[in-house]
Legacy VTK file of the C-alpha trace (Angstrom):
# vtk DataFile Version 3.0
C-alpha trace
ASCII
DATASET POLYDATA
POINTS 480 float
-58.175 81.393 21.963
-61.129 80.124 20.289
-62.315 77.176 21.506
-62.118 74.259 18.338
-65.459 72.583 19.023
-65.580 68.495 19.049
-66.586 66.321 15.634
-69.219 63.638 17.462
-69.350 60.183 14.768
-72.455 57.826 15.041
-71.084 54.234 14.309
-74.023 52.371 12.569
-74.061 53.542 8.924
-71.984 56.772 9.499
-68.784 55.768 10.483
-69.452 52.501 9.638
-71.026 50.950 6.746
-72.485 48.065 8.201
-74.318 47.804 12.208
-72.521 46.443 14.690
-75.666 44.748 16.652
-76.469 42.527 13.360
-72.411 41.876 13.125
-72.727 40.625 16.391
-75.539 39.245 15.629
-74.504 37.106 12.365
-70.869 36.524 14.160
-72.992 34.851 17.273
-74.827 32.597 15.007
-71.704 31.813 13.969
-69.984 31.016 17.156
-72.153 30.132 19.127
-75.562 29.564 17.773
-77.835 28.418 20.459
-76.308 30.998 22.951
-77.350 33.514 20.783
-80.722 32.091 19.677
-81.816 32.237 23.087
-80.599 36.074 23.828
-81.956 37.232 21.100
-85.321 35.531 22.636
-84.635 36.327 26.228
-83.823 40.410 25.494
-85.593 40.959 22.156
-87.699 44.284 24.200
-84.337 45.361 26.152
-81.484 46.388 22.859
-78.782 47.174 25.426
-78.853 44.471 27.144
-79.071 42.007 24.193
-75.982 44.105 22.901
-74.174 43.589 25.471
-75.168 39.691 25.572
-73.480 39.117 22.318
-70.447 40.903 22.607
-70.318 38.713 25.528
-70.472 35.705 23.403
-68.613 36.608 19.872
-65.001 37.835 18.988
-65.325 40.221 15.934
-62.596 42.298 14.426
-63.650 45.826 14.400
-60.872 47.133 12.475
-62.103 44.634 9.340
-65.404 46.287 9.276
-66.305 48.575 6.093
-65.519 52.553 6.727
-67.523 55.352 4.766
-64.368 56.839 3.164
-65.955 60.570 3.104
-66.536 60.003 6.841
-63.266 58.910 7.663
-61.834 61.909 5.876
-64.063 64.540 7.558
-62.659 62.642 10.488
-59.014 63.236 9.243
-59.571 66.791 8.616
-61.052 67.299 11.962
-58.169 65.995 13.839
-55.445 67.629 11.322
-57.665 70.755 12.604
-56.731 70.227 16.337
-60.363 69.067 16.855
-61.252 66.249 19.200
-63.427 63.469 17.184
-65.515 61.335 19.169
-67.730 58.235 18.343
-71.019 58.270 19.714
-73.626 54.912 19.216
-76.095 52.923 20.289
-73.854 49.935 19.778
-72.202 48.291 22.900
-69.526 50.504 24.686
-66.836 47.753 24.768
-66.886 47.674 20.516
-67.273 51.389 20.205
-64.266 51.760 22.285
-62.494 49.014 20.408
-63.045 51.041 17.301
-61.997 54.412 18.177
-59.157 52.060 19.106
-58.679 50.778 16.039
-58.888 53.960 13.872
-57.080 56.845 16.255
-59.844 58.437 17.387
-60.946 59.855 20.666
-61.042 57.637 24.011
-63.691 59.081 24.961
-66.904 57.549 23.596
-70.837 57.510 24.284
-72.061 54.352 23.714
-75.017 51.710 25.444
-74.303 49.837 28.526
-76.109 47.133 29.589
-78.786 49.612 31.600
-78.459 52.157 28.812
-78.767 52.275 25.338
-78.003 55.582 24.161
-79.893 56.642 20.871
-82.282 59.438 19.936
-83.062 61.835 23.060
-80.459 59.753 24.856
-78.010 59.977 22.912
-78.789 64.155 22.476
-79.240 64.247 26.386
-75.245 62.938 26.888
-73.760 65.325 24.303
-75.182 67.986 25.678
-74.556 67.285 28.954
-70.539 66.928 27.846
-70.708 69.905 25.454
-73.411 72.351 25.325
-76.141 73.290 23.167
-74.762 73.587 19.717
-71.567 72.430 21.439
-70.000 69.907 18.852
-70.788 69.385 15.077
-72.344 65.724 14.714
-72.260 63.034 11.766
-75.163 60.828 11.404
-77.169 59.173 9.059
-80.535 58.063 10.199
-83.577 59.769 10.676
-83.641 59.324 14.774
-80.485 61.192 14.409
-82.431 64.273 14.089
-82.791 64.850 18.327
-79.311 65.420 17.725
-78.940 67.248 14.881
-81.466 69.870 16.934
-78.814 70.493 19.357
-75.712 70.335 17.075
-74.039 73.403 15.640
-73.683 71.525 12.358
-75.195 68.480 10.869
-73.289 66.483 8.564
-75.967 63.899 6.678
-74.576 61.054 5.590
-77.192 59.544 2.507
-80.714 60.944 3.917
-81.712 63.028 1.993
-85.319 64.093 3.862
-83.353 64.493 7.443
-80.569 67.122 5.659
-83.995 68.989 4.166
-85.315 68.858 7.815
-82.422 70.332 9.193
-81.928 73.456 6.874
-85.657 74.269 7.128
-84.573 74.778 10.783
-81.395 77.057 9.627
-78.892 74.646 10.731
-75.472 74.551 8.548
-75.926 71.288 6.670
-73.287 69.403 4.764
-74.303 66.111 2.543
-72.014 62.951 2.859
-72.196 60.074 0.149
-74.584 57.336 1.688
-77.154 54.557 0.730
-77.353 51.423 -1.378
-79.013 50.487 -4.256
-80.927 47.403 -6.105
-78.279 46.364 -8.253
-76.005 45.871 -4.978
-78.739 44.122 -3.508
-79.098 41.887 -7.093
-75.484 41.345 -7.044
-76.048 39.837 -3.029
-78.534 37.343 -4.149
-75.857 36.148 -6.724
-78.103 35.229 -9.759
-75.455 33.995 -11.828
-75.242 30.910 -9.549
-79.394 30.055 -10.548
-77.338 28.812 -13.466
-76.799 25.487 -11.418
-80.211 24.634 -10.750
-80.702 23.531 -14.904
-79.980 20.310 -13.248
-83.844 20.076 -12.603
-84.251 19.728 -16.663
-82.134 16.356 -16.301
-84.843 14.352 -15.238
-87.242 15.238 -17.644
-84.274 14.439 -20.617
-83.378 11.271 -19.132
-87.191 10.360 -19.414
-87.761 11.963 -23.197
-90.658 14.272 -21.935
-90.418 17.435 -23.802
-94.002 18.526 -23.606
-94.654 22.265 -22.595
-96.781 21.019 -19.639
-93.709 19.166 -18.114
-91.072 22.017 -19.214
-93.234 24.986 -17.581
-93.512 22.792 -14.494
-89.722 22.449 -14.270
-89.061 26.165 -14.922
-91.701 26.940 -11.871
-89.270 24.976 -10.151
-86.018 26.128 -11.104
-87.274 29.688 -10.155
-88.399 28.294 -6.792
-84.572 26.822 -6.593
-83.148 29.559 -7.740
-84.475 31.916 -4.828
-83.797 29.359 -2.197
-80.525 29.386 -3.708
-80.188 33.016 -3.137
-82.124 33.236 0.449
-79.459 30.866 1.708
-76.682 32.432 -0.116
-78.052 35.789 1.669
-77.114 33.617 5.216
-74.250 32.180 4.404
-72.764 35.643 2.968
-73.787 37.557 6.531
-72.169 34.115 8.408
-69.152 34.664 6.406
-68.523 37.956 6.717
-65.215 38.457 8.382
-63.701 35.101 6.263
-64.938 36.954 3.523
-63.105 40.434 4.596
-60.146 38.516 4.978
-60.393 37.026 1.233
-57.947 38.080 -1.617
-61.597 38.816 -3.525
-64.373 37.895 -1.576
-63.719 40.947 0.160
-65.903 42.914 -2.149
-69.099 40.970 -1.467
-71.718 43.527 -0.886
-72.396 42.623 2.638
-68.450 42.415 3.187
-67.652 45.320 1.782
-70.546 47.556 3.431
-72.432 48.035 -0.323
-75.470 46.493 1.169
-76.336 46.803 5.278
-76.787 44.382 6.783
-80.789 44.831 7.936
-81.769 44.866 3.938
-79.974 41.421 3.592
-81.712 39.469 6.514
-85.164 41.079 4.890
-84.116 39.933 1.096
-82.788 36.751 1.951
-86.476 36.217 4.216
-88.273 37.392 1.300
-86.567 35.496 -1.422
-87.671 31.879 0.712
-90.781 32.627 1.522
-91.658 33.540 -2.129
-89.533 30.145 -2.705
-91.130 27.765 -0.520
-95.075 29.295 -1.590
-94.170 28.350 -4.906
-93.147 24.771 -4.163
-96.274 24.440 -2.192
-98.020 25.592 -5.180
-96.479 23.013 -7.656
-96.912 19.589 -5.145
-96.263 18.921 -1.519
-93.154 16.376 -2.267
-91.969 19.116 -4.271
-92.588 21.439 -0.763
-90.626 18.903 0.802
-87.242 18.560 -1.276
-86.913 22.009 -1.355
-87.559 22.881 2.314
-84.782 19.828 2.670
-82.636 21.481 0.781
-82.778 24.795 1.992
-82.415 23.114 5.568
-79.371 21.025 4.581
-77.931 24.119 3.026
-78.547 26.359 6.172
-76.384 23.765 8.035
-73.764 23.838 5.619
-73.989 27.247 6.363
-74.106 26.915 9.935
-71.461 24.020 10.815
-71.218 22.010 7.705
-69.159 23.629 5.785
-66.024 24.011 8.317
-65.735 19.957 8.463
-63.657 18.108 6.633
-64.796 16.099 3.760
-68.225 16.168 5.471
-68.247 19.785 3.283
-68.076 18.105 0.326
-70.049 15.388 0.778
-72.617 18.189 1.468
-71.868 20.162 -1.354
-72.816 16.837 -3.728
-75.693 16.057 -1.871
-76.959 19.618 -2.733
-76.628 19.406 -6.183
-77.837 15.456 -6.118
-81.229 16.881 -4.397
-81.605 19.651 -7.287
-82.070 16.486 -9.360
-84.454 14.740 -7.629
-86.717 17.768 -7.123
-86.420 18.091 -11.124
-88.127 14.659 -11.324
-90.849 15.739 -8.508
-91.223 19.318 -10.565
-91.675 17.449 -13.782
-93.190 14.045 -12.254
-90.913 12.024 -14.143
-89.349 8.307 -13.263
-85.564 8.474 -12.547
-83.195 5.819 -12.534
-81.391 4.978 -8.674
-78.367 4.619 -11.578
-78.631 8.487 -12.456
-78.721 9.452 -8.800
-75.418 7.191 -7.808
-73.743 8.711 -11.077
-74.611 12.257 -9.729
-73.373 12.076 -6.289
-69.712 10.966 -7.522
-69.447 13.443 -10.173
-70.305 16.403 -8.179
-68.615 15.209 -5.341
-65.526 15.232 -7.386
-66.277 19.068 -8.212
-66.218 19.727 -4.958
-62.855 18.270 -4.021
-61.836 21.134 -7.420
-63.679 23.714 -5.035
-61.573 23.082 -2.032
-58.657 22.318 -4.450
-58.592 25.377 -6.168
-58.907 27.565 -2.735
-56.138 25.735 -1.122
-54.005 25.811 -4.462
-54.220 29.430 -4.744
-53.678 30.413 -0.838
-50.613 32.099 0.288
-49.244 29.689 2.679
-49.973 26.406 4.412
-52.208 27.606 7.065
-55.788 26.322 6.924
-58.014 28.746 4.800
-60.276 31.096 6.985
-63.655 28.930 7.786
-62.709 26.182 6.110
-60.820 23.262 7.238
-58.289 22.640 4.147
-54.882 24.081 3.244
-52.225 22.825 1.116
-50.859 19.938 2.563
-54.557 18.603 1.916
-53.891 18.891 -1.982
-53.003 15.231 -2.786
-55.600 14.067 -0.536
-58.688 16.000 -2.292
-56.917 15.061 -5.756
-57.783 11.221 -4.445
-61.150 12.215 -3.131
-61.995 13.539 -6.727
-60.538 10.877 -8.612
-62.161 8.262 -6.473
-65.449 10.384 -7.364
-64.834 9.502 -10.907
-64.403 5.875 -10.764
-67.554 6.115 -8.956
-69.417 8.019 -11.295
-68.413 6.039 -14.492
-69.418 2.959 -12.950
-73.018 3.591 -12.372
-72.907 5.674 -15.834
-71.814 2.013 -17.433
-74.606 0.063 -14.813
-77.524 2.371 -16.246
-76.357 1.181 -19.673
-77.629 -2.608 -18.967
-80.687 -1.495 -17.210
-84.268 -2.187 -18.500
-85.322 1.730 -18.625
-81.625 2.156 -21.020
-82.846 -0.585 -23.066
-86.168 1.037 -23.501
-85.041 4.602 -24.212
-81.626 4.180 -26.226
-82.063 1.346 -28.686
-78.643 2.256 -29.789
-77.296 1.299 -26.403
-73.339 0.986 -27.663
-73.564 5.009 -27.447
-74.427 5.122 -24.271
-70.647 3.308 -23.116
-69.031 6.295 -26.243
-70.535 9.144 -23.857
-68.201 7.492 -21.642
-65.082 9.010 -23.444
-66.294 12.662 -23.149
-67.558 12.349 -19.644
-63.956 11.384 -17.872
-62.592 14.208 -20.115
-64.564 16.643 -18.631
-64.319 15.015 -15.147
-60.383 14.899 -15.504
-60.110 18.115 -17.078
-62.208 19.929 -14.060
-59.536 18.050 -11.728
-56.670 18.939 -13.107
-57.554 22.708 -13.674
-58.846 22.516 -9.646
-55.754 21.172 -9.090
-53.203 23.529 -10.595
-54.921 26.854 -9.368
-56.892 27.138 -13.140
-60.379 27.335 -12.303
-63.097 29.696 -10.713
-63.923 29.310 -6.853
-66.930 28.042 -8.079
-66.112 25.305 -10.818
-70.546 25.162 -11.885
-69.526 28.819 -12.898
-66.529 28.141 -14.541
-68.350 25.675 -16.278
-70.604 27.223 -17.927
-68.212 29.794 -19.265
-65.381 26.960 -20.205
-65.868 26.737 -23.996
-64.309 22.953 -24.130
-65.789 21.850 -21.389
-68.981 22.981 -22.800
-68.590 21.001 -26.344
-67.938 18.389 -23.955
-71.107 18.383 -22.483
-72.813 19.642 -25.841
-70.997 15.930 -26.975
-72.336 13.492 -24.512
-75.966 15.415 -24.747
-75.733 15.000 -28.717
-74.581 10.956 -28.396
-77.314 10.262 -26.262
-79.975 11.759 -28.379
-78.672 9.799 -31.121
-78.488 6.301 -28.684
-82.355 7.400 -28.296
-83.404 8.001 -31.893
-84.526 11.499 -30.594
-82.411 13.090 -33.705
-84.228 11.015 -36.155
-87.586 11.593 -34.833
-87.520 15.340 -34.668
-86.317 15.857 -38.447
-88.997 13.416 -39.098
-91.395 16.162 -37.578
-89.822 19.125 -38.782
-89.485 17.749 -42.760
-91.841 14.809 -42.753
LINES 1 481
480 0 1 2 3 4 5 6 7 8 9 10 11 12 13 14 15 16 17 18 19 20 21 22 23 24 25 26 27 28 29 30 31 32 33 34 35 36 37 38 39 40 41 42 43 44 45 46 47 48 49 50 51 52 53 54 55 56 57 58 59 60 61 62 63 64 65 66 67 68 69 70 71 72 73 74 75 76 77 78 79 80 81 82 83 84 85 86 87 88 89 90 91 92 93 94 95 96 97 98 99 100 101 102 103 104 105 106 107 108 109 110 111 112 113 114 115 116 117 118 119 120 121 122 123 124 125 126 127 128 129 130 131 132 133 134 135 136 137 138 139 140 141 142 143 144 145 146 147 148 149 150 151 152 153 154 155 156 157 158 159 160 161 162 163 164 165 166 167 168 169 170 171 172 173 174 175 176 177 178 179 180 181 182 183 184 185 186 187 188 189 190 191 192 193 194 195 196 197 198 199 200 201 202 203 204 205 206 207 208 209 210 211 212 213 214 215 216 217 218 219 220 221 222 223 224 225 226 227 228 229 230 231 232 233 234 235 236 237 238 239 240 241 242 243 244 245 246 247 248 249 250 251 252 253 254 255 256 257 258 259 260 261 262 263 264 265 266 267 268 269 270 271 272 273 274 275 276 277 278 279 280 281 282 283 284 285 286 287 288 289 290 291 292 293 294 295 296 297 298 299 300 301 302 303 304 305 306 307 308 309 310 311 312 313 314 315 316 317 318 319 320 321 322 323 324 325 326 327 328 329 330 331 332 333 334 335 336 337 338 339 340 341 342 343 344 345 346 347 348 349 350 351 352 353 354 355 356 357 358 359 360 361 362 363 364 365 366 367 368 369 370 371 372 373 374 375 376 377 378 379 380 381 382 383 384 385 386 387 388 389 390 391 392 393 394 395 396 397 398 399 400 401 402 403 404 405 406 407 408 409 410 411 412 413 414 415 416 417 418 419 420 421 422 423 424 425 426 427 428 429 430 431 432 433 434 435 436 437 438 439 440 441 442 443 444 445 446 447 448 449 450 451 452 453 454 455 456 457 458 459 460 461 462 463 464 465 466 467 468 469 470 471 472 473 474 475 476 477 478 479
């Protein structure tokens, strides 16, 4: 009988579409940040044992993780074959096991130890050892794969393109296996249709009637410095989330989630997108610098902690957008009313209480959502939160009406208490929609695609150009 020769997996980007080191990694910071700060300091120049560190401190769910489907069937095939498949990493023995586990594969894995971490010649050196020289076909996908490609009797590539040349210019059988990611993945990871929200930096420079290109270009420099802080921290808090996300009805398909993006091109994106973010706030002021590094700090420990606490989330979530206005007025260096700021706050933190209420409203049961600290139950209590938010809101809308700045700018001050009528429609409406399951996840989003709420908005904008003469003045330029 001919002996059926073994099918050897690597784990990191073969088997797997994702690395189990930077799961680890991302689940530790999770967990149990400071632990994990200070291993990844203490054994940054030893990978095994740093490995084995954080699967020491995290609990991840192997069998959530992202599988190449080509992979999985060669896998299939293999064993349907009568052929013994075996997974073979660098990652931490106790996870590889876990996953072969998980999947019906072979108990028998090579994986690091804690004095070992098995890639390249290593790696190579234990196959061999187990099998012979050309003694199993192996599946890999990185170029330090190739020490064991030499010594396999087939290589199965999985997305590089320059190892699978390498090998048949040394006459090994080669098969190619579906691999990679590309930019528009990447795009989709930095989630620019949320750099809508950060138009809140033109309110400032409304409220104060200063529509000269010199103010407007310095607010767009800053609404693309926003906009990639937005998406550096929306890198983090993606690669924090990641087995909530997995778990989600459709957050599942985020790139990192769903293995579209690794992991490693993430962490260097997001990096990239706040450096690039916090150079160009330098480069517009230093107070500018400032709110913006805040920001991106406050938003980091949303990531980190805030998020998962009740109410404290929300609070959060309005203080984020309430900052976006203030650096608007720092971009622009514009006066704004305390009045605008306390009428800010309330409002969005009403739109948060629609976040959390449309997440619990649309969840399967009464169990508290994954990483957050809301279910069901907590619907009547987030309703009051967001009403509450909108007596607050139209009371310091009403107290900038009888201040001296409102008596300066809107002569025709009576319009300033009408935009009062459209506002708590909009307000209400966002509630109730939050409230019966109607909206998006993200209700900024939704907003901006909501037709009515938009005339709304379009509404109050109109009435207060007309309480400021601004209507009259302009067709005075444009026909006078």
């Amino acid at each position: 009988m001919i002996e059926k020769k073994p099918l050897v997996l690597d784990v990191d980007g073969t088997f797997l579409r994702t690395d189990l080191l930077f799961e680890t990694f991302w689940a530790g910071l999770g967990q149990a940040p400071r632990e994990t700060i200070k291993a990844a300091f203490k054994h940054l120049s030893d990978p095994a044992k740093l490995k084995a560190r954080l699967v020491e401190l995290t609990k991840v769910r192997t069998d959530l993780m992202p599988v190449n489907p080509d992979v999985a069937m060669a896998a299939k095939t293999a064993q349907a074959e009568g052929r013994e498949v075996i997974l073979a990493s660098a990652s931490n023995e106790a996870l590889v096991k876990r996953l072969a586990a998980d999947y019906g594969l072979s108990g028998r894995v090579f994986a690091s130890t804690e004095g070992t971490n098995l890639k390249g010649k290593a790696k190579a050196r234990a196959l061999v050892e187990a099998f012979g020289d050309e003694g199993f076909d192996y599946v890999g996908n990185d170029s330090v794969d190739r020490e064991v490609w030499t010594h396999a009797r087939r290589a199965l590539v999985v997305g590089d393109e320059s190892s699978a040349s390498a090998m048949e210019a040394m006459g090994k059988p080669v098969t190619r296996i579906d691999g990679g990611w590309s930019m528009r993945k990447l795009a989709k990871a930095l989630r620019p249709h949320q750099w809508v929200k950060n138009v809140l930096l033109f309110v400032p420079m409304l409220a104060a009637h200063d529509f000269t290109l010199a103010t407007f270009g310095m607010v767009l420099l800053g609404i693309v410095a926003f906009s990639l802080a937005a998406s550096s921290i929306y890198v983090v808090n993606d690669l924090l989330d990641l087995e909530a996300d997995r778990l989600h009805a459709t957050k599942c398909n985020r790139p990192f989630a769903c293995g579209d993006v690794p992991l490693s091109v993430g962490m260097a994106a997001g990096l990239g997108a706040g450096t690039i973010a916090l150079i160009i706030a330098a480069l517009l002021n230093w107070a500018f610098f400032g709110i913006i590094a805040l920001y991106m700090t406050l938003s980091l420990s949303y990531s980190l902690k805030l998020k998962r606490m009740r109410w404290i989330d929300i609070a959060v979530l309005a203080a984020l957008y309430t900052i976006r206005v203030i650096a608007g007025a720092l971009a622009a260096q514009v006066y704004i009313s305390g009045y605008l700021l306390v009428f800010i706050f309330p409002a969005f933190l009403t739109l948060g209480t629609v976040k959390r209420l449309t997440e619990v409203t649309l969840a399967d049961n009464d169990e508290r959502l994954p990483g957050r600290g809301y279910g069901k139950p907590d619907r009547s209590d987030l309703l009051n939160v967001g009403i509450i938010g909108i007596v607050v809101a139209l009371l310091a809308w009403l107290g900038y009406s009888f201040t001296e700045q409102a008596e300066t700018l809107y002569p025709t001050r009576f319009l300033i208490w009408v935009a009062l009528v459209p506002i708590l429609w909009w307000l209400v409406r966002m509630l109730r929609l939050g409230y019966y399951g109607k909206q998006d996840h993200d209700p900024i989003v939704f907003a901006m695609k909501d037709k009515r709420g938009l005339g709304l908005i379009l509404i109050v904008v109109a009435l207060m150009f007309q309480a400021a003469g601004l209507w009259e003045r302009w067709a005075g330029l444009l026909f006078g």
